[in-house]
N, C-alpha and C positions, 0 to 999 in steps of 0.2 A: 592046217593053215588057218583054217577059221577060228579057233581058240588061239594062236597067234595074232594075229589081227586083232582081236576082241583083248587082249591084253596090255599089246600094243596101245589100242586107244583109250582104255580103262585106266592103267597104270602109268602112263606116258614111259615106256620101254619103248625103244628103236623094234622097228619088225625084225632084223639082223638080232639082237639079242632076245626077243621074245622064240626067234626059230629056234633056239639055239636052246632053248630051257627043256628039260626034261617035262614030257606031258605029265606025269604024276603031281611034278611042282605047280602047273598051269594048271591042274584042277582045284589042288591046294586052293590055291589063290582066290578065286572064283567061289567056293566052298565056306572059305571063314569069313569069321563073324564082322571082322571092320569091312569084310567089300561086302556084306548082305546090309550091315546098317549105313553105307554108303547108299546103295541101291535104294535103300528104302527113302532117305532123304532125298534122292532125285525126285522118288516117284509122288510123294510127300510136296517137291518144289512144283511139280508138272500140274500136283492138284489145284493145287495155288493159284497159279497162272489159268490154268481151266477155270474157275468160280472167278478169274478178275476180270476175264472175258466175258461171260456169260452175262456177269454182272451189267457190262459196259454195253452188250447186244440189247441187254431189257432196255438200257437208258435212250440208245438212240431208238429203238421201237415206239418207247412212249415218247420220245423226241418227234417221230412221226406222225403219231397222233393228236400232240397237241398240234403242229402244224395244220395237218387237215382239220382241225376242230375250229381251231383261229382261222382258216381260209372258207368253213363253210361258213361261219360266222360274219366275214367279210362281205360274202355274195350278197347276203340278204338284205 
């Protein structure tokens, strides 16, 4: 069921027709080289978005600090 399912959402096959496929084919699938260089371009995509994040976290931290720096600046 679970390599069903993972097919199903991978490949966009119906769960009805991924049940229906011989597991040998379902490992096929999962095994070759276009769904491994697939996989890698998601994980590729996910790094991406992790370093745009991280990036944007520094900004508003230093965004912070200037704040506190201009408000202790104000007090005095």
């Amino acid at each position: 069921m679970n390599q069903a399912a993972s097919l199903s959402i991978y490949s966009h096959t119906s769960l009805t027709e991924a049940l229906s496929m011989p597991v040998s084919v379902v490992n096929k699938f999962f095994k070759c080289k276009p769904f491994d260089d697939w996989r890698k371009g998601k994980e590729s995509e996910l790094k991406l978005q992790v370093a745009i994040v991280n990036r944007l976290n520094s900004v508003i931290s230093a965004c912070g600090v200037v704040a506190k720096t201009i408000a202790s600046v104000i007090r005095r």
